[in-house]
Every structure is written in C-alpha cells, then in structure tokens.
C-alpha positions as CSV (number, residue, x, y, z in Angstrom):
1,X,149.0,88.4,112.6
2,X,149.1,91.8,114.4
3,X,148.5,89.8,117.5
4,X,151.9,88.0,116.9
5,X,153.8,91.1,116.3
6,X,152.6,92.1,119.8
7,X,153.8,89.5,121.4
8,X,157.2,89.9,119.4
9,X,157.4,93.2,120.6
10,X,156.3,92.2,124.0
11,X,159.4,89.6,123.5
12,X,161.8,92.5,122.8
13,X,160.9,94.3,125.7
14,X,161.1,91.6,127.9
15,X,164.4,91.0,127.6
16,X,165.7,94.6,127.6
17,X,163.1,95.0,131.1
18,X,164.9,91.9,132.8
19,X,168.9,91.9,131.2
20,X,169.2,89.4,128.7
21,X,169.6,91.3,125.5
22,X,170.1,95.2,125.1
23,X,170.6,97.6,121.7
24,X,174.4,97.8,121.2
25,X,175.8,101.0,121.7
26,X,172.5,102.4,123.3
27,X,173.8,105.5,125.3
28,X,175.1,106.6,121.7
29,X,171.5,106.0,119.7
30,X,172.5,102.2,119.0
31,X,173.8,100.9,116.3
32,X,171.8,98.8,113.7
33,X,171.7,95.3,114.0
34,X,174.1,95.2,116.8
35,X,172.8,93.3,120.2
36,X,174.3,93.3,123.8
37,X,173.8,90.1,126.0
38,X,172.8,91.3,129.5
39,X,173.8,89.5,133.0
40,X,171.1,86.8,132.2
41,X,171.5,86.4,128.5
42,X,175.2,86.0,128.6
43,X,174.7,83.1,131.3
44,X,171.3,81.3,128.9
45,X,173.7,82.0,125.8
46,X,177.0,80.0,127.5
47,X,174.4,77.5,128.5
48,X,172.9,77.1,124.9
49,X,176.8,76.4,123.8
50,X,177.7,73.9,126.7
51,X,174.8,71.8,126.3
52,X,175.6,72.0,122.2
53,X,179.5,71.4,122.6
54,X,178.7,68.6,125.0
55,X,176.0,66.6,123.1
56,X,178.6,66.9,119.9
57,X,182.0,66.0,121.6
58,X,180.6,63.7,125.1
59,X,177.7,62.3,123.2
60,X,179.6,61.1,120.0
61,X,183.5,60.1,120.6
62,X,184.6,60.7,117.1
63,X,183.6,64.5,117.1
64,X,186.5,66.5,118.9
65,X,186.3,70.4,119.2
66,X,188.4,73.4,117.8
67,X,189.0,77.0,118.0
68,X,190.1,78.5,114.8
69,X,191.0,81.9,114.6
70,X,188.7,85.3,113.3
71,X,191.3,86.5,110.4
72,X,192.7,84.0,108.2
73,X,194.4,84.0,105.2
74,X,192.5,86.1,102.1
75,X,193.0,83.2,99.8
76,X,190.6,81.0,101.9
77,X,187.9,83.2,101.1
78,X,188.7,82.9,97.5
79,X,188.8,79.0,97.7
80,X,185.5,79.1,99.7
81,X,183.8,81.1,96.6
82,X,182.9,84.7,99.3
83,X,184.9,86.8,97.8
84,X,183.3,86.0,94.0
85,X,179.5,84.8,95.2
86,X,179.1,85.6,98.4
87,X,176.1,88.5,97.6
88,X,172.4,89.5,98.5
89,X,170.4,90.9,95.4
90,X,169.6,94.4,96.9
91,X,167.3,96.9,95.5
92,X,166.4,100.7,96.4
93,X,163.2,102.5,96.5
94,X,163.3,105.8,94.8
95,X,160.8,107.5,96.5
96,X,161.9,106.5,100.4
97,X,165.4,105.9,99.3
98,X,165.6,102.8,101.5
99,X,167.8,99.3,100.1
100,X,166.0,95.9,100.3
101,X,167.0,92.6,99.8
102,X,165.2,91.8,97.0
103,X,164.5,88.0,98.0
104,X,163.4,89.2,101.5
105,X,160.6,91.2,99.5
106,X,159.5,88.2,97.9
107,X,159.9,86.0,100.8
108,X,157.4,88.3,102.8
109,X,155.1,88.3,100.2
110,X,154.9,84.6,100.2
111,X,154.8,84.2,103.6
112,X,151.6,86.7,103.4
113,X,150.1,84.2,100.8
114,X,150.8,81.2,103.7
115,X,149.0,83.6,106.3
116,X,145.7,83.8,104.1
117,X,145.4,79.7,103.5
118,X,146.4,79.6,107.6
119,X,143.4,81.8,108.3
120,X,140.9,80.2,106.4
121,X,142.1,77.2,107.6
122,X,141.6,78.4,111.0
123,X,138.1,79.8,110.3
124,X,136.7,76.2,108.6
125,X,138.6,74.1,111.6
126,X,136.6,76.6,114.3
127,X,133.3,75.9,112.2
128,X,133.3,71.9,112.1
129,X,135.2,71.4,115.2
130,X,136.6,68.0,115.4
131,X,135.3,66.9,112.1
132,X,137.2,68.7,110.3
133,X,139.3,67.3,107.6
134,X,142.4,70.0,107.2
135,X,143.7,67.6,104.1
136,X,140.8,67.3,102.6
137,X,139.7,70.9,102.7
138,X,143.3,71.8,101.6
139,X,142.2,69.6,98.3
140,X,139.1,71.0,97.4
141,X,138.4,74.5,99.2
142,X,138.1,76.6,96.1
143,X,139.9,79.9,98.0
144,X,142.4,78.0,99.4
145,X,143.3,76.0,96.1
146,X,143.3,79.6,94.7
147,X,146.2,80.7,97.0
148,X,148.2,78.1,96.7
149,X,148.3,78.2,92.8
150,X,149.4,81.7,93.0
151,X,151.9,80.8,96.1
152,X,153.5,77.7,93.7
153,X,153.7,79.9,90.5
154,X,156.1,82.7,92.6
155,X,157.5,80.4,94.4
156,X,158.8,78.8,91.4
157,X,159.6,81.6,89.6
158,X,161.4,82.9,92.7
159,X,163.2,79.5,92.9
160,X,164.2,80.1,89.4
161,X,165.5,83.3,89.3
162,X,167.8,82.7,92.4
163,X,169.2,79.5,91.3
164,X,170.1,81.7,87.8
165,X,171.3,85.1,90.2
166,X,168.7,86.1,87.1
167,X,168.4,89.8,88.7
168,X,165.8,91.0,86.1
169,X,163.9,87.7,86.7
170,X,163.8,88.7,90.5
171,X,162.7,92.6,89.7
172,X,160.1,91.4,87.9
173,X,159.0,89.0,89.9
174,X,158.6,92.0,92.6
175,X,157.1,94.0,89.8
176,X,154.2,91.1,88.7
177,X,153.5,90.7,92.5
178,X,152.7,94.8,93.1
179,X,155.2,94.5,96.3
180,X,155.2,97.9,97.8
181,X,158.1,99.8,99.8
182,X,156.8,99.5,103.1
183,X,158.0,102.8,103.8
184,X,156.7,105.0,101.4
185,X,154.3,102.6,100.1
186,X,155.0,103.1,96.2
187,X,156.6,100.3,93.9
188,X,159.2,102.5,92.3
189,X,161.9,100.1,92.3
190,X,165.5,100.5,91.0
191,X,167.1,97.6,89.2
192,X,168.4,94.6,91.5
193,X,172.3,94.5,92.4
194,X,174.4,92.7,93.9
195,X,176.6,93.5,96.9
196,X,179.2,91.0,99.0
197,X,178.2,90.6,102.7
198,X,181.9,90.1,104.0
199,X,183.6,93.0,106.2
200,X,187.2,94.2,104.9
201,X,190.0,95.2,106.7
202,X,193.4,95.6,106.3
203,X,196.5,93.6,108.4
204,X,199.6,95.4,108.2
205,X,201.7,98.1,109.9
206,X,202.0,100.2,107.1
207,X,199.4,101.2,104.3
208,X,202.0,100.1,101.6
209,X,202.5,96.5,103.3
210,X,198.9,96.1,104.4
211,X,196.9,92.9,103.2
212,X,193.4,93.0,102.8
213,X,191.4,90.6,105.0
214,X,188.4,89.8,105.7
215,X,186.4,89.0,109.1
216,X,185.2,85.5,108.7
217,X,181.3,85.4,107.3
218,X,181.1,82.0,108.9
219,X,183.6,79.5,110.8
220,X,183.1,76.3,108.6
221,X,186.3,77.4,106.9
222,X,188.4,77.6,110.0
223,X,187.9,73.3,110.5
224,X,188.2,72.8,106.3
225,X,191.9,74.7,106.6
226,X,192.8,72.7,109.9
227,X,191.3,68.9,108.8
228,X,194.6,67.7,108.8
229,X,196.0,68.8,111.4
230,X,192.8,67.3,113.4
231,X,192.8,63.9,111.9
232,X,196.6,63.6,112.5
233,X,197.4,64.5,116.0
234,X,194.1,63.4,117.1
235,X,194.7,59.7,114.9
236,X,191.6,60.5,114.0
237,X,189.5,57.8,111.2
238,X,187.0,58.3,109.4
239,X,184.0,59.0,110.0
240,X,185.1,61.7,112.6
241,X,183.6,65.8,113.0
242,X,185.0,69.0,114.0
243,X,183.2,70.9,115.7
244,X,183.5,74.8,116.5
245,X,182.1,77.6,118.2
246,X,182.5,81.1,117.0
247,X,181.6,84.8,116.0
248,X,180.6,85.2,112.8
249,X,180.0,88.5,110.9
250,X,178.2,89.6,107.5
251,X,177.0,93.3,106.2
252,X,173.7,92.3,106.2
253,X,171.5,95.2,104.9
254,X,168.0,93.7,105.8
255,X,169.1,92.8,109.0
256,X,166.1,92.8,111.2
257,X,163.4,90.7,113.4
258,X,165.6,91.6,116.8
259,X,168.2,89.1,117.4
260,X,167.6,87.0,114.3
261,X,169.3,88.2,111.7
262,X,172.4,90.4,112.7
263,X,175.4,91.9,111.5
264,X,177.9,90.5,114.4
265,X,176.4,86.8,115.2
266,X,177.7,83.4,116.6
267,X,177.5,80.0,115.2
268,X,177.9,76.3,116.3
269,X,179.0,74.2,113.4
270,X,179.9,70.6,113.3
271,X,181.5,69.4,110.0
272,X,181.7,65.6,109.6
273,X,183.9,64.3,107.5
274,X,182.8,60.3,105.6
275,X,183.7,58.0,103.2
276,X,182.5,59.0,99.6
277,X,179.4,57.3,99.0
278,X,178.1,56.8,102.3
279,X,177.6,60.7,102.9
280,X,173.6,60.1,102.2
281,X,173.4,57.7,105.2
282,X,175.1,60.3,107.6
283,X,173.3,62.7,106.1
284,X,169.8,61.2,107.5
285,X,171.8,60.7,110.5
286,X,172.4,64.2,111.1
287,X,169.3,65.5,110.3
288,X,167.5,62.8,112.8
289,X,170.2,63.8,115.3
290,X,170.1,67.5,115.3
291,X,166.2,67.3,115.5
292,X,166.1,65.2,118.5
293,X,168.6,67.6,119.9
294,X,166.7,70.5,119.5
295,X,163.3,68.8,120.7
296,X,165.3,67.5,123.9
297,X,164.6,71.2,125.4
298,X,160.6,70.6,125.6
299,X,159.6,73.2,123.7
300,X,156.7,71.3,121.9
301,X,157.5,68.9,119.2
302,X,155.0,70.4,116.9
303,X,156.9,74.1,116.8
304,X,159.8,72.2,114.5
305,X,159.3,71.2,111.1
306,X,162.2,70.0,108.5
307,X,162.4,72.5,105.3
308,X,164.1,70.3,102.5
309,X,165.8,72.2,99.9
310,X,164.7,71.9,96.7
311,X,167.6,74.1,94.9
312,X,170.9,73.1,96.4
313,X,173.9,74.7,96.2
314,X,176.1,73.5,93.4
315,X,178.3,71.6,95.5
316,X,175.8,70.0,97.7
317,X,173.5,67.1,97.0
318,X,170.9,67.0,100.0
319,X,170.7,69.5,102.2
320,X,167.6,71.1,104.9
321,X,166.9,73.6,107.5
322,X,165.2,72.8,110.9
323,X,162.5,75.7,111.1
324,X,161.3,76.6,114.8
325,X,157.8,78.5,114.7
326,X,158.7,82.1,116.1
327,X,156.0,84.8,116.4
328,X,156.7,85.7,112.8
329,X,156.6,82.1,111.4
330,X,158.5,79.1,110.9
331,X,161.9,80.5,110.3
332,X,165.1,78.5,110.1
333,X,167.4,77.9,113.0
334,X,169.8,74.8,111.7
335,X,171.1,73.9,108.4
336,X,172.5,70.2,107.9
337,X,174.0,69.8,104.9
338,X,175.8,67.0,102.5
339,X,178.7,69.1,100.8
340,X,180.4,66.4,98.9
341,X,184.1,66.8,98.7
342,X,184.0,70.7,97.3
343,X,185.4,72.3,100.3
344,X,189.0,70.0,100.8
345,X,189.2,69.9,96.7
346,X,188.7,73.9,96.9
347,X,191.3,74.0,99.3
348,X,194.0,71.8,97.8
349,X,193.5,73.4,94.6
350,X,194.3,77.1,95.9
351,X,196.5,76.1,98.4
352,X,199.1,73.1,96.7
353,X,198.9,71.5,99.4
354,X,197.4,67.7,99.4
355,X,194.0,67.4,101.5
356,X,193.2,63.6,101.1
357,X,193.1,61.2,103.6
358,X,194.4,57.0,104.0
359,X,191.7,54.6,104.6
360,X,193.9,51.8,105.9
361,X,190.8,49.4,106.3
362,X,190.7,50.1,102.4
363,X,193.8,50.6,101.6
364,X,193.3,53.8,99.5
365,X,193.6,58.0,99.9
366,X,190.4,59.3,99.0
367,X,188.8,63.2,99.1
368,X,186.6,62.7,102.3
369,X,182.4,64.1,101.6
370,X,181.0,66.1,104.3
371,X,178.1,66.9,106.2
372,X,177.2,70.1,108.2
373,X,175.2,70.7,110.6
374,X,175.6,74.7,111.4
375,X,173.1,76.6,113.7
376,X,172.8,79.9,115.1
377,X,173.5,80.7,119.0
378,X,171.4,83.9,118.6
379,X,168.4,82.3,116.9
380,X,168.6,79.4,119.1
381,X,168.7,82.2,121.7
382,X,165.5,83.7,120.3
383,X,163.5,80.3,120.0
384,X,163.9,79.5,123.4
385,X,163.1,82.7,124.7
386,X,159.9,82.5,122.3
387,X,159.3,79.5,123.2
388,X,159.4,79.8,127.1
389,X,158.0,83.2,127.2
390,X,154.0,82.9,128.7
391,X,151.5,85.3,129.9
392,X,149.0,83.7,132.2
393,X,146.4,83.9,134.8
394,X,147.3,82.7,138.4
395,X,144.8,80.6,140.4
396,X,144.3,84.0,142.7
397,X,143.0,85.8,139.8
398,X,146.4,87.6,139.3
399,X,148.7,87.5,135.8
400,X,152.3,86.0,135.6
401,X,154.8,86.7,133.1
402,X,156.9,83.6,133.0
403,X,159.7,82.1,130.9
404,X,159.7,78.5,130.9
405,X,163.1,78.1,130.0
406,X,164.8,74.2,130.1
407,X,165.8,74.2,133.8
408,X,169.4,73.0,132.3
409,X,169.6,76.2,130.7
410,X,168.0,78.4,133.1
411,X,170.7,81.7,133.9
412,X,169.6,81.5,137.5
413,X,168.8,77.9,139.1
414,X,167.5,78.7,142.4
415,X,166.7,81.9,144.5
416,X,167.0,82.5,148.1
417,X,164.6,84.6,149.4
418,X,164.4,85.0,153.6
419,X,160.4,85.7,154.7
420,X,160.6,89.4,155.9
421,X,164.0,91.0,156.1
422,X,164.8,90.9,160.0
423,X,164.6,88.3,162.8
424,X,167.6,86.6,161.6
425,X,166.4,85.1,158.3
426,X,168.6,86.9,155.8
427,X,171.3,85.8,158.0
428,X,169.9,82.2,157.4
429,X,169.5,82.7,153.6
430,X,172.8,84.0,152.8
431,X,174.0,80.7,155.0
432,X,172.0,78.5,152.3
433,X,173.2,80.6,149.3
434,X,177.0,80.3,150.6
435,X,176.4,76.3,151.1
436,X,174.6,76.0,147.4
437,X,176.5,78.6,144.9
438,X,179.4,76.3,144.7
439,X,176.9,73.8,142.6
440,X,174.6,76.4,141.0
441,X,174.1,79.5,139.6
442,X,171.8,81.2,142.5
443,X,171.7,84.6,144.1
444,X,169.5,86.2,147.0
445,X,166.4,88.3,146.6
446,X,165.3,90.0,149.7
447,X,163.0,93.7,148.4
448,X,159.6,93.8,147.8
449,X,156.8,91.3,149.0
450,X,157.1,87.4,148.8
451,X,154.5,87.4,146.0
452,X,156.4,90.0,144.0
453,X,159.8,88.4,144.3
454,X,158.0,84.9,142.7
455,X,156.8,87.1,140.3
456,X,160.2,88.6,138.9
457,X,161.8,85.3,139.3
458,X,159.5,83.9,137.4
459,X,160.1,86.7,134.2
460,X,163.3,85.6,134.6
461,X,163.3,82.2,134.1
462,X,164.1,80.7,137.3
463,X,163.2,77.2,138.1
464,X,163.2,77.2,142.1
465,X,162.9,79.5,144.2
466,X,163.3,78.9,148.1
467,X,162.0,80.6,151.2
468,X,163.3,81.0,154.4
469,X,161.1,81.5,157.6
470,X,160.7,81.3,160.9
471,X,160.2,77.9,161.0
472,X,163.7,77.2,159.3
473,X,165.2,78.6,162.3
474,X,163.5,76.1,164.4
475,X,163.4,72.8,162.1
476,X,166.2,73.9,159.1
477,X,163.6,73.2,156.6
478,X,162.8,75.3,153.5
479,X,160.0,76.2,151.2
480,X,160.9,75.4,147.7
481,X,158.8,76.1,145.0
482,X,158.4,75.7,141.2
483,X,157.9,77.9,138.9
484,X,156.4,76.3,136.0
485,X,153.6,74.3,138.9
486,X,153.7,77.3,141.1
487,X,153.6,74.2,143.8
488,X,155.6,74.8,147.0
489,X,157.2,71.8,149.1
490,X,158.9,71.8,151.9
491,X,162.3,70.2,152.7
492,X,164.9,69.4,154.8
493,X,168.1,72.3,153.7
494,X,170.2,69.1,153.5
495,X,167.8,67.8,150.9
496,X,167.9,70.7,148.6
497,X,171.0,70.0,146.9
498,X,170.2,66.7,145.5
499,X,166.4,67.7,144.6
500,X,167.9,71.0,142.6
501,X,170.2,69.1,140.8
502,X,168.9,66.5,139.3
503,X,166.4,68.9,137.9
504,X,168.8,71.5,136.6
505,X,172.2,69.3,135.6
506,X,173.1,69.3,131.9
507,X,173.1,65.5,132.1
508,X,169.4,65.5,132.6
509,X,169.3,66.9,129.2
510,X,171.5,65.2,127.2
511,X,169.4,61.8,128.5
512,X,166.5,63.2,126.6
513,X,167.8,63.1,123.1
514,X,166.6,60.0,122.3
C-alpha cells in the first residue's frame, strides 16, 4: 500500500514537473480542490473530449451533440430533486475540528478490509506459484473467510443506512468499526449532518430583484430541458442520445486524491432516450459500449471491472460504474444508467409544459425511458496518466520515466530535434517542423544532449521523436524513433508524414472499439 501512495505522489509531481496539471491559484497558497491544466494537459484533456464526442456523434448517427448553458432556471433544480436531496452526510471531529464525509470514512475502511484479503492473497499465490487456486482459497482460507464476513456485515449495514439517509445508522456504523480521525487520531465524533453540494448565487442587478441560482452540479439537466427542442429540429426518432460536454461544479468537502474528486470538474454525458420497455436492452448496450470504448485506449483490459449497483436510485432500475484500477484502487470513472421516465415526467410536472413524444411507427405519445452513460474528463484524465505513467530500466543500464499515453491522444505527436545545434541542422529541423505542424501537434527541441532530449520527451508522452543529422543534409532522410520500443528507423522526410499518421490519427482509435 505505502508503495502505491508513492507512486501516486510520484504521479502528482509528474505532472506539475512537466505542465499538465498545476494547484489552482498557487502564487496565492492554492486553493483546495481547485486544479490548473498546463500546456500539455489542456492539449491530452481536448483530446480525451474529441475522441469521446466523436465515437458518440460519428460512431452512432442517432446521437447528435449540445451545448447547454451553466445557469439555468432555479426550478430545474427543484424538478431534478438538488435542491431537496442533493447532500453528503458530513461529520466533525471534536478534537481536530476537521468535517468528513461520513460515507468516505466507511468507504476507506472497507477498502482497508479489501487490502488485507488482497495481501494474503498475494502471499499464498507467491507460495504455490502456478498451482494456486485463488477461488478456491477465497472459499476455504480461514483468515480470508474471516475478512470477508466482517467486510459483508458493514457493507450491508453501510448499504442500509444510505439507502434510509439513516444518519444515526451511519454514526454508528463508524462508531462499531473504531474508525479514527486521521488527523488527530481519536474517534470523538459529532452527530452526522447533512449539507447540499450545489453552489449559490444570485442573477440580478439589484439585491431586491436578484434570483437565486445555482451553478449546475452536473449537465444531464441541460439535454432533459432541451429534448424537445432536439428531437424536433433535428426530426429526430426514437431511439436517439444527446450528448454534452461541460463544467460541472459541487462543494465537495472531502474533495481529495488530486484531480479525482474536485470542486470545479467536467463531464461527458450522453443521455439516450428509448421506447418504454426496451430500456433494459440499451441498457446492456451501453454498458458493453462504453467498456469497449474505454478499453480501445490499451491500457490493459484487466485494470477495468464493471461495479453493478445493488441500491439504485429510486428512479432507476439498473444502473453500474466502470471502475479503472488507480494507485489507490479500483475507483469509478463512468456511470451508465437506466433512469426510466423520472427526469421528462419531473420536468413536465414543474414546468406545465408536455414532454412526451409521437411514435408514428406505433401510433401513440409515450414518456420516453433513458439511459446515461456520464463520465468524468478529469478522472479519465487521471486514469490515463496512471495508466501510462512507467519507471523503467533502459537496455544501457540507465532509468526512463515514460508515459505511455494512446498515441491518438498524445499532447505532442512528434519532436524535431537537429543532432548538435550548428552546421545547418536546426535550419533543416525547423524546415521539417514548418512542413509537418500543419498535420500534427509537434514542436522543436534543440538543449541538452540527444539522450536527454529522448528522455524528456519521453516524460511527456511523446510518441516519435525525429533526428536530424548530417546525413539528412546529404540524403533528406531522418531518424525516427519510438518511444514506447525505444527502436529508431530511418526514413525518407517524405515518408514521415504518412508513417506518423496513421499511428497518431483519431481514426486509428475509434477502429479499435470493437
């Protein structure tokens, strides 16, 4: 475990050290739970949306894209159920005077449970080597059946209370458990509370004529106000989807692990709008969909797992996250959800205003169900950095940072870097770099040795880099090499634009969700 929480941190540094995410606000002591994108995060975070908007609107011809706006109308949120339910159980410490989320604290101290079966596990799989029988042993190992009876019992319990918002249930749940303030280290806990996550504001030139508002705690409710108008300038029939990209913002208190849970944060949601009764067979759809998506970027097939829901929301029935294994455990990164017809009933019942649709192969209006899928550009952001990020040894004996990003979604596709810096070759490089920055993203790196220019290139993420020597001057051929290989070819300059971009075009990953 504390080796994970190195590499975490090793994570976090990393991408301060080589601009793709930086503390908010820094200059001024930063401000909590507030990230910066640098130069190469904004570029791997508009890449992350393209290749998202494209595979939902190119890949599937009945999902067209909006753009609704941050404020909107109080009452929506009042429709939506934020402005009554939308809370975290919260709970203080008396002695450090620090305010948890109550189902965080539990969470943790499941997920510590999980870590004890994992490393005995890992002990009796390192003792019987290939005989080992992890299904078996998970039946009958006395310690391990020990910890998963007590993980089951607060899990359920847990499961219980938060189903029920039973507050006392959940403080004594923390209580029975002898979960400590990590701060101060005692369990003298205040009674659990609840507090609403949405941001308030006021719209209005004068204090008398303001109107509270609220900034939007997610954008589903952006393409729930504006189905109509989609479905009827766009003639759209169902089955279609909306999809939208947008900021996002809740007063998280437990906002924490770096990028992953924030206070300002962006989301890509798609919601797809059925027939009633065949919302379980899109539902499967989605989920197989959104998985393949996700596995398209090579980041190993056995770092995702589905988590089913087995308490859904009151208004859904079937619903599941698509977990990515970061440093700090399988943690969620997608939701898909089936969300019946609560959202368009909510809305016509607040608003007066009819949100039904004509089937004209059946000859009937009807409440359309819907499914979600709804994932988070900054966690997405974070998995692929954790996913990509490596430490290893080179064949010389010497150690590489590297980030194996998708080359798709690399910030930087290809750098030019000329031999020595004299002679004529940076001349020759910037010629290259003028012929090839009208296809890719590319820039020229021309301090420091050869072998330390590969090396920073490669910490950030870059799939080729090409050198130009004397003999270019002679022959116009290049030195490309790759990053994740380390193997250098050389070509023809002519060549390079061809063999770059079939490597690095968004089409060559779209072809790979199957």
């Amino acid at each position: 475990m504390a080796q994970q929480e190195d590499l975490f941190k090793k994570i976090v540094s990393h991408c301060k050290e080589y601009g793709y995410v930086f503390p908010s606000s820094e200059i001024y002591d930063g401000l909590a739970a507030v990230y910066d994108y640098g130069q190469y995060g904004s570029e791997l975070k508009n890449n992350i949306k393209t290749y998202w908007w494209q595979a939902m609107t190119m890949l599937h011809r009945n999902v067209v894209g909006i753009d609704s706006a941050i404020f909107m109308h109080p009452k929506i949120w009042k429709a939506s159920g934020h402005v009554d339910a939308f809370n975290d159980p919260l709970i203080d410490n008396k002695d450090s005077k620090k305010r948890y989320r109550a189902d965080v604290l539990i969470e943790d101290h499941l997920a510590k449970i999980e870590e004890k079966i994992d490393k005995e596990i890992a002990k009796a799989s390192k003792r019987f080597g290939e005989a080992f029988d992890e299904v078996q042993f998970r039946q009958t190992n006395g310690r391990v059946l020990e910890y998963q009876a007590k993980y089951d019992e607060i899990h359920q319990r847990f499961t219980e209370a938060m189903g029920n918002s039973d507050f006392e249930a959940l403080r004594n749940l923390i209580i029975d458990c002898e979960i400590v303030c990590p701060i101060s280290g005692t369990r003298n806990w205040t009674e659990v509370r609840q507090f609403n996550l949405m941001f308030a504001t006021e719209m209005g030139s004068t204090s008398d004529s303001a109107m509270k508002v609220y900034l939007r705690p997610e954008t589903a409710q952006g393409i729930f106000v504006n189905f109509l108008n989609v479905q009827k300038t766009g003639r759209m029939k169902v089955p279609f989807g909306i999809a939208q990209i947008g900021k996002a913002f809740r007063n998280e208190i437990v906002a924490r692990q770096f990028i992953f849970r924030m206070r300002e944060f962006e989301q890509m949601e798609m919601q797809f709008f059925v027939r009633p009764g065949e919302e379980l067979k899109w539902f499967e759809y989605w989920k197989k969909m959104r998985l393949d998506w996700h596995m398209a970027l090579g980041l190993g097939d056995e770092n995702y797992r589905y988590h089913d829901h087995e308490k859904l929301a009151h208004y859904a029935n079937a619903a599941t996250d698509i977990e990515f294994k970061m440093p700090f455990g399988f943690k969620e990164v997608e939701g898909i959800h089936s969300r019946t017809d609560f959202d368009l009933k909510r809305h016509e019942e607040f608003s007066g205003k009819k949100m039904q649709y004509f089937d004209p192969e059946l000859g009937e209006s009807y409440t359309p169900y819907v499914i979600e899928t709804s994932i988070g550009v900054d966690r997405l952001f974070l998995s692929l950095i954790c996913g990509s990020y490596a430490e290893e040894v080179t064949p010389n004996g010497e150690t590489r940072v590297v980030l194996r990003l998708p080359a798709a979604l690399a910030p930087v596709k290809l750098a030019v870097l000329p031999l020595v810096r004299k002679d004529g070759l940076p001349e020759k490089a910037e010629e290259i770099m003028q012929e090839l920055c009208f296809d890719f993203s590319c820039q020229i790196d021309e301090k420091d040795s050869i072998g330390k220019r590969y090396r920073r290139q490669d910490a950030i993420g870059t799939p080729f880099c090409i050198t130009v020597d004397h003999q270019t001057l002679e022959d116009n051929t290049v030195t490309i090499r790759h990053r994740d290989s380390m193997e250098q070819e050389r070509l023809p300059i002519s060549a390079l634009r061809d063999k770059i971009a079939d490597a690095v075009s968004m089409r060559s990953l779209l072809r790979k969700i199957k």
